[in-house]
C-alpha positions as CSV (number, residue, x, y, z in Angstrom):
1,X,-85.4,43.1,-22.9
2,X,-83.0,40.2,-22.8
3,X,-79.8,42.1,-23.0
4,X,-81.6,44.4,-19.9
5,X,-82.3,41.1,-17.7
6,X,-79.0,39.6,-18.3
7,X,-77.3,42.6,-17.7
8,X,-79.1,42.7,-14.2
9,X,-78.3,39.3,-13.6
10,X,-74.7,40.4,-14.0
11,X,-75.0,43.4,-11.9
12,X,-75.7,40.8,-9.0
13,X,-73.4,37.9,-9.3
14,X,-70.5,38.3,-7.2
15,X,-67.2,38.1,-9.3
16,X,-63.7,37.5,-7.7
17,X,-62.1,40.6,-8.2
18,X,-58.2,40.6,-9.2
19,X,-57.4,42.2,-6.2
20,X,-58.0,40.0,-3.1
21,X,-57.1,40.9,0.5
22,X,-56.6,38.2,2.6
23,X,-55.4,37.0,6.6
24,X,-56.2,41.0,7.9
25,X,-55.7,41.7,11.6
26,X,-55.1,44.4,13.3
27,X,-53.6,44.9,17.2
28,X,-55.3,46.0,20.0
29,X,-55.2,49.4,22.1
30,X,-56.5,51.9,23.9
31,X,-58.4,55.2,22.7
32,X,-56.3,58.3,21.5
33,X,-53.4,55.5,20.8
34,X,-52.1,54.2,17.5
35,X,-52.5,50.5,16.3
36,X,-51.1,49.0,13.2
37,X,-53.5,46.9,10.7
38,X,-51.7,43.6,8.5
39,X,-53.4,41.7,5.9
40,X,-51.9,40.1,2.3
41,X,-52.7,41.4,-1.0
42,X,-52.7,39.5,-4.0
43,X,-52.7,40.8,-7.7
44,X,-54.3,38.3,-9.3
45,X,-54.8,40.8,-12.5
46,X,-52.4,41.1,-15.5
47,X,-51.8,44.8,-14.8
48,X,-50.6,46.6,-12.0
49,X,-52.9,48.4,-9.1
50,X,-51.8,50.7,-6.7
51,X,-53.4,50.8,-3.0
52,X,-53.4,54.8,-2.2
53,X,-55.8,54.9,0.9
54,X,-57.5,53.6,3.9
55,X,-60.8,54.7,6.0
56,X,-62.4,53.8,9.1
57,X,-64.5,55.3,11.3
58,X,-62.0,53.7,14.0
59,X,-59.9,56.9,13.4
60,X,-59.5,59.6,10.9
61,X,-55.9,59.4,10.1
62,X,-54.5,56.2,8.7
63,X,-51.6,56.2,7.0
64,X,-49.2,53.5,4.7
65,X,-46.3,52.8,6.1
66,X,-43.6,50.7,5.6
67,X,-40.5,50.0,8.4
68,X,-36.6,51.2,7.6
69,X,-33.3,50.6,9.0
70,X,-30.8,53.1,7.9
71,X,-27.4,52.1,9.7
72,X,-28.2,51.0,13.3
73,X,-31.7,52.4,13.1
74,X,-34.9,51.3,12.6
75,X,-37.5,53.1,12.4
76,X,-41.3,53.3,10.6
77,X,-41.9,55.9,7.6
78,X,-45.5,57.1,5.8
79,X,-45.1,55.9,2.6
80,X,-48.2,57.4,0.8
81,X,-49.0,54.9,-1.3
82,X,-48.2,51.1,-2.3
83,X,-47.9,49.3,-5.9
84,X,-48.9,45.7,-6.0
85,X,-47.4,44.3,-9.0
86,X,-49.6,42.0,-11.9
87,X,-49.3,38.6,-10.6
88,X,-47.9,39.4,-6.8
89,X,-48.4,39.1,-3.4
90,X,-47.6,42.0,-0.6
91,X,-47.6,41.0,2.9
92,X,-48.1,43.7,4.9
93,X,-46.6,42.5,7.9
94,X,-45.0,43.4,11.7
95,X,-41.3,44.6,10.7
96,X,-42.4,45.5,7.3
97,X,-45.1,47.3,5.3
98,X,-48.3,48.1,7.2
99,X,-51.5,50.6,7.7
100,X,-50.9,52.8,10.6
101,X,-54.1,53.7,12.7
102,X,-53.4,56.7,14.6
103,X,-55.3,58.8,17.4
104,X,-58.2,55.6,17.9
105,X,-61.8,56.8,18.7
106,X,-62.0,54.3,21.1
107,X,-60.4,51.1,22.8
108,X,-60.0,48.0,20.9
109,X,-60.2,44.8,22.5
110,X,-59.1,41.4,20.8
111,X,-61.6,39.9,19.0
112,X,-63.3,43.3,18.2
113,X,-64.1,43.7,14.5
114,X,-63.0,46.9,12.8
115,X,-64.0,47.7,9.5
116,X,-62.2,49.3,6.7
117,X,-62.3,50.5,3.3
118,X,-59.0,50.1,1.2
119,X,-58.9,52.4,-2.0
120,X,-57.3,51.1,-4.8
121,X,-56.3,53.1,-8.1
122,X,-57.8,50.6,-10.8
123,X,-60.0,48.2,-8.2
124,X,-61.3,51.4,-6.4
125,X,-62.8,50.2,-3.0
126,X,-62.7,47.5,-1.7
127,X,-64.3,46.9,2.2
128,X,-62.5,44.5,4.8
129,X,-63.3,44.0,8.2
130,X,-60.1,43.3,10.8
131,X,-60.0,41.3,13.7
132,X,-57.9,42.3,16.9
133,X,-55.5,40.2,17.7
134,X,-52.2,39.9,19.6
């Protein structure tokens, strides 16, 4: 009976999880548009994770991406997915890697908050919510 009650007890402590997502924003704009969504991961785990996805009900394709210059081009690319090494940090970041929101369900004004859900390959999910800013 004591391993059942402590294991409950367990079940509802938060723990700090090695992946933590931090500083998430997101820009606003208008229905059937794209936006982009930033925020910093950090691996605070000894072994690797690997962020494959993200959801919203803001939209239903949102895509990793990460921005390229390839002579005097620049331009933005789907990725797929993004490792975040043991012990790192990844800003994703305007001019750099970022979550593409395409074809919004609606407008987003700053200061809405948009939820997310960001899949991970060892964390699994992990939920953020994003504030609009410019």
């Amino acid at each position: 009976m004591i391993t059942f009650i402590a294991l409950i007890i367990l079940l509802l402590v938060e723990h700090d999880g090695e992946i933590v997502i931090k500083d998430q924003w997101l820009r606003p704009s208008a229905a059937k548009m794209a936006t982009a969504l930033y925020f910093t991961i950090e691996n605070k785990g000894d072994l690797p994770d690997t962020l494959y996805s993200v959801k919203s009900d803001i939209s239903d394709k949102i895509e990793i991406h990460e921005t390229y210059s390839s002579g005097d081009m620049m331009g933005m690319r789907e990725i797929g997915s993004m490792i975040i090494e043991a012990g790192k940090v990844v800003n994703l970041e305007p001019g750099g890697k970022h979550i593409m929101v395409l074809k919004l369900k609606r407008d987003i004004k700053v200061g809405d908050d948009i939820d997310f859900i960001l899949y991970f390959k060892r964390t699994g999910e992990i939920s953020i919510t994003a504030e609009a800013k410019n």
